[in-house]
N, C-alpha and C positions, 0 to 999 in steps of 0.2 A: 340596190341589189335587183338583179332581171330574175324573174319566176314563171315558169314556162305552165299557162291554163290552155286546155282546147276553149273555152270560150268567155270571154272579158266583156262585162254588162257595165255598159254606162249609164248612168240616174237608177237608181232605186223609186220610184214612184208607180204609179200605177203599172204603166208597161214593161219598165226596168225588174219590179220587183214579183211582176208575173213572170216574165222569159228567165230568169234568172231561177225561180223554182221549178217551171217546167224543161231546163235544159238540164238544171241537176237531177232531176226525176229521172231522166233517160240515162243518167251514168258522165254525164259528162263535168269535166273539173272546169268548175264556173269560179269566176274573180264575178262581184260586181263594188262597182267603184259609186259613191255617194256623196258628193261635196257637202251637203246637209248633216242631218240628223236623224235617226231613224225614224220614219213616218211624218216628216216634217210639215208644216204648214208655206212652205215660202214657194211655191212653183204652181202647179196647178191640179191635185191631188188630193186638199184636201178640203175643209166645208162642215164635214160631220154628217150631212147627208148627199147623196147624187141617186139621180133618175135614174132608172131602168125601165126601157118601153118596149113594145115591139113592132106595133103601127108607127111606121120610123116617119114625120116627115122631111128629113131633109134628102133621104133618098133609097128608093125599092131594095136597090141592091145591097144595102146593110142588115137590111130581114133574113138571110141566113147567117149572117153573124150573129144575129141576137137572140135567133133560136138556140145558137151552140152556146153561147155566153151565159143565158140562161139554166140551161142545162148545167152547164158548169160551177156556176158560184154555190151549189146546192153539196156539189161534189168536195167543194174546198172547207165550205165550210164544213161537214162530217171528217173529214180529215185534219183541221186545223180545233175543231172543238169549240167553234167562235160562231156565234150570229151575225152572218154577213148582210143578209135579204129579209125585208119586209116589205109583203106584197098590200098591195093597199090598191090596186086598179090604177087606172090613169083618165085623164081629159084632155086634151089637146082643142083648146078653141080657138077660134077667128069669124072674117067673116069668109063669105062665099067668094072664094078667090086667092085668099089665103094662101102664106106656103105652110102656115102648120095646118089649118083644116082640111086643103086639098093635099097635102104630099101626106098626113095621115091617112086619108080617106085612099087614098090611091096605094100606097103601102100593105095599108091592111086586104085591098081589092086583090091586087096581083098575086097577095101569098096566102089568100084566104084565110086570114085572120078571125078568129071570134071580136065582132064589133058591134055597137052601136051608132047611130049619130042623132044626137038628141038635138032638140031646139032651146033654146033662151029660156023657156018657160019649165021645160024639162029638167034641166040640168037642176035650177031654183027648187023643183020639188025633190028631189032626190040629191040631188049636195047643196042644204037651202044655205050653207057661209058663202058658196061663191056665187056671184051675182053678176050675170051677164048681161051684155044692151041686145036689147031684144029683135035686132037684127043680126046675132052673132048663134052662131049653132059649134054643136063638141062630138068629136070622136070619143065614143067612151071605151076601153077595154079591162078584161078583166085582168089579164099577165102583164102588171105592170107594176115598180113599186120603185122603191129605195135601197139601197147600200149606203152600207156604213163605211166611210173612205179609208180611215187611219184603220180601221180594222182589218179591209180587208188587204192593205199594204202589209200592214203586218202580222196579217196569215199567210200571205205569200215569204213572206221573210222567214218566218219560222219556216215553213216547210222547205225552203232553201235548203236553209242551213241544217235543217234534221238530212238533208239529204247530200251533204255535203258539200253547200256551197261556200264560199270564203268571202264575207262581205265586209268590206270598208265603209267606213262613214266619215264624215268630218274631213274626208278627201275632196280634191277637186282636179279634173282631168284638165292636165293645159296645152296636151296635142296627141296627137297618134300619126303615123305612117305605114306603110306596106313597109315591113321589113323582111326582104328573102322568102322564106315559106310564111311567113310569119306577121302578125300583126302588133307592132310594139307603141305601148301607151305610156306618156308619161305625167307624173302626177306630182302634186307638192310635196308628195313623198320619195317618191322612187318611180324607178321604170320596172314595166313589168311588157311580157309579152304572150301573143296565144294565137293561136289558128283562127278564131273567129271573132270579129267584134261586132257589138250590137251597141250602136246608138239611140236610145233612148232618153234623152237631155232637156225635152222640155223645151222650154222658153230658149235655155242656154243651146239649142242643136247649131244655131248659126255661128254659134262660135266655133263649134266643132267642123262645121263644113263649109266656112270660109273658101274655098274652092269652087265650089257648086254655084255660089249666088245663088239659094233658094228661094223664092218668091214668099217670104214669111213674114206675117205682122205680128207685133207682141199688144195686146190690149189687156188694161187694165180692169176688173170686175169686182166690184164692191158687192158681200155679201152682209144679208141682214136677220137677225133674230129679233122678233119682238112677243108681249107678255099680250095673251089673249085680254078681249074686253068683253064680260059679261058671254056666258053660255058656249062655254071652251070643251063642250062635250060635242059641237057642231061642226068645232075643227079636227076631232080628235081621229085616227088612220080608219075607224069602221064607217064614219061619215063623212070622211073628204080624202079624195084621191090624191096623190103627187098630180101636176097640172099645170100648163103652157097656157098662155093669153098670150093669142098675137094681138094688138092694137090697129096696128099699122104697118106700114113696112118700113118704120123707122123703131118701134115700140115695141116689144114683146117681154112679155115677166113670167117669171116659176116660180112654186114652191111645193112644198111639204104639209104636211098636216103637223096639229101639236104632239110631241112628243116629248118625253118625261126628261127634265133635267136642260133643255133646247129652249124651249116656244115652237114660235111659228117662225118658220126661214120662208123668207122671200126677195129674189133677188130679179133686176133685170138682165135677158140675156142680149147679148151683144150691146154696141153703143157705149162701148168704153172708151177711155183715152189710153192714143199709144202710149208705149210705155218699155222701158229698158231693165232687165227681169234683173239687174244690180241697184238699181238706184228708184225704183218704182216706188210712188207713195203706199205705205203698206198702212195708212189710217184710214178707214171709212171717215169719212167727211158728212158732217150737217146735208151738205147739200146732193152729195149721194144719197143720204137717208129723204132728204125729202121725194128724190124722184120717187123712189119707193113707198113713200107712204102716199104722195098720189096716187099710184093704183089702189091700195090697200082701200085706201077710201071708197075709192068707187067700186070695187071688185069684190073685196075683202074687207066688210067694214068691222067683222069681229075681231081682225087679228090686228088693230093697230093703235095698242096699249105702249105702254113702256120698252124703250129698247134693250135688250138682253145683252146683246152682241153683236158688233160689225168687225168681219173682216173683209179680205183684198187676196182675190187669186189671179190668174194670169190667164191667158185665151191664148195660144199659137196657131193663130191662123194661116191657111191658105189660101190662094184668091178664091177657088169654087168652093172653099168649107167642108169641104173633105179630107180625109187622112193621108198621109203618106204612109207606105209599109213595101218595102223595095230594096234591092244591095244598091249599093255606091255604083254609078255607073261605070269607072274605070277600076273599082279593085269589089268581083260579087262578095269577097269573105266579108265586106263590112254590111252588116242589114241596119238600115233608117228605118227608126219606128218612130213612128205617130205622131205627128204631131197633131192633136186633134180637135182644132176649131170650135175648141170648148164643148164637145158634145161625144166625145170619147171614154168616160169614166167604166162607164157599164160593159166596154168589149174589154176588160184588161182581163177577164177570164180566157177569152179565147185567142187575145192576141197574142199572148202566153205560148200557146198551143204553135199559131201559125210561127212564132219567131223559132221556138225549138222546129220546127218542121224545114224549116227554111234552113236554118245553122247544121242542120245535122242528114238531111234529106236531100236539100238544093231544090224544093218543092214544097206545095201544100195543097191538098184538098178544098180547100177552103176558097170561094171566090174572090179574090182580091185584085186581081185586075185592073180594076177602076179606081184604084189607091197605087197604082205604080206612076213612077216618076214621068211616064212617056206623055206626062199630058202637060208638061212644063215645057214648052219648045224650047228656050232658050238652054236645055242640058242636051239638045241635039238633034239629029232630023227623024228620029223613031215615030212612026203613027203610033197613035193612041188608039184604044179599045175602048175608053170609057165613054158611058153612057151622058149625052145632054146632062146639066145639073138643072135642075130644079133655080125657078128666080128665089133664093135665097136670100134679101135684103137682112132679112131676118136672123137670120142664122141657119 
């Protein structure tokens, strides 16, 4: 049966299940289509906690995203009735040369950020659990913290659907085409069709644009929970910030402070193995936990008790590690959203926003420039606008 929406959301996850409330917000009749389960765990969405920073190191130009993103989750959450944000500060360390301590340090400089940057011995008195080598220094800020993932997925969902959106789950999209004025999708269920379509697919978007050859890797990230040891009031969010260690520029690790019913999560970022978002090992592995409890030792020696919990999410990266957010180059009604280089969770307030603006405007306020497709040469001969990327080995 074909059912006529102004606009049809593919993936429900972080970016899916923000544009899919923000375009019903505006009055517009939204389909979105979920191969999953509501708020699932199997793409890259969920964890139980993600960062929120604003001294961005991977690059300047997402500091007015995360001012509006910010702003935002405070909004969703008063209207969803859900605790989305816990602010807890941030740290960002490496050594002097770093992409996390020089692209924070330069992030926070250019948007005049409230900052610190502390030294090895500093950070020791003032977060005394985490334990830096004493040639490494920290950006310290105060606006920074944690989201709660599946929550705030499914505050966006709710507010969907209070606003009239139509959301499938337990679907899976197996093609779409430009049809006429129209955009028709078809699914294990049925075809449906609508004026605008937004891909938002995760891991899965290469399936969906098979056409394009987008330049995307899928890597696999093992996360980890483990049981404090001894003096877990040192982990706890008023004495330890959310927090990056670069290592090296093959090495860098995050985590969380303890919280109630969790432990401590810490996981490394990037340095996964590729990985095919059907068939991907979704068991944390002994020897994933060990890399991790490497750092914890040296880093973190209080938090590396009893394991709690390991799970496996997924990274869609790009080669500069930046986002995409763009229409299809030969048909604009379709918008590519994000695929985001594993450091994406925290703008799904405001990509929200840019995707309704885009679907319903043909525009956005919002600078995103440097997240359009014109920097991939091989989708055609268009200059680019975006700025140098930062040496990101790291992420």
């Amino acid at each position: 049966m074909t059912r006529v929406h102004d606009v049809i959301v593919v993936g429900l996850g972080a970016m899916g299940s923000a544009s899919a409330y923000q375009l019903a917000r505006r009055g517009q009749s939204v389909l979105g289509l979920e191969a999953f389960g509501r708020a699932h765990q199997l793409g890259s969405s969920g964890g139980l906690t993600r960062v929120i920073r604003l001294a961005y190191f991977e690059h300047p130009d997402y500091v007015p995203l995360l001012r509006a993103a910010w702003d935002l989750w405070p909004e969703i959450e008063a209207e969803s009735g859900q605790e989305l944000l816990l602010r807890t500060g941030g740290l960002y360390a490496g050594r002097r040369g770093s992409a996390v301590l020089d692209g924070a340090v330069l992030s926070a400089q250019r948007h005049d950020l409230p900052h610190e940057v502390l030294d090895a011995a500093e950070v020791g008195r003032r977060f005394p659990a985490l334990r830096l080598d004493a040639d490494m220094a920290a950006l310290h800020e105060e606006l920074a913290g944690l989201l709660y993932p599946e929550r705030c997925i499914d505050a966006h969902l709710t507010l969907a659907e209070r606003h009239g959106a139509e959301l499938h789950f337990e679907e899976r999209v197996t093609g779409w085409a430009s049809a006429g004025e129209g955009i028709e999708v078809v699914t294990n269920r049925g075809r449906y069709t609508a004026g605008r379509l937004v891909l938002a697919a995760g891991p899965w978007l290469p399936r969906l644009l098979p056409d394009l050859e987008l330049p995307l890797t899928i890597e696999r990230q093992p996360l980890f929970w483990f049981e404090p040891t001894g003096s877990p009031e040192l982990l706890a969010p008023d004495r330890l910030p959310v927090y990056i260690v670069e290592l090296d520029a093959e090495y860098a690790f995050y985590g969380f402070p303890l919280l109630p019913g969790q432990g401590v999560k810490v996981a490394r970022h990037h340095g996964g193995r590729p990985a095919d978002p059907d068939t991907v090992d979704r068991q944390a592995s002994a020897a994933d936990e060990a890399e991790v409890r490497r750092f914890i030792d040296r880093y973190l020696p209080g938090a590396g008790g009893r394991r709690l919990d390991g799970r496996v999410c997924m990274y869609t990266n790009t080669p500069d590690f930046n986002f995409i957010i763009d229409v299809h180059p030969t048909d604009p009604r379709v918008l590519i959203l994000s695929p985001c280089s594993g450091h994406g969770f925290k703008f799904a307030s405001v990509i929200g926003v840019i995707a309704a603006d885009l679907a319903t405007e043909g525009g956005t306020r919002y600078p995103i420039e440097f997240l359009s497709l014109k920097r991939f040469a091989r989708l055609g001969p268009r200059e680019t606008a975006m700025p140098p990327p930062l040496d990101l080995a790291t992420g």
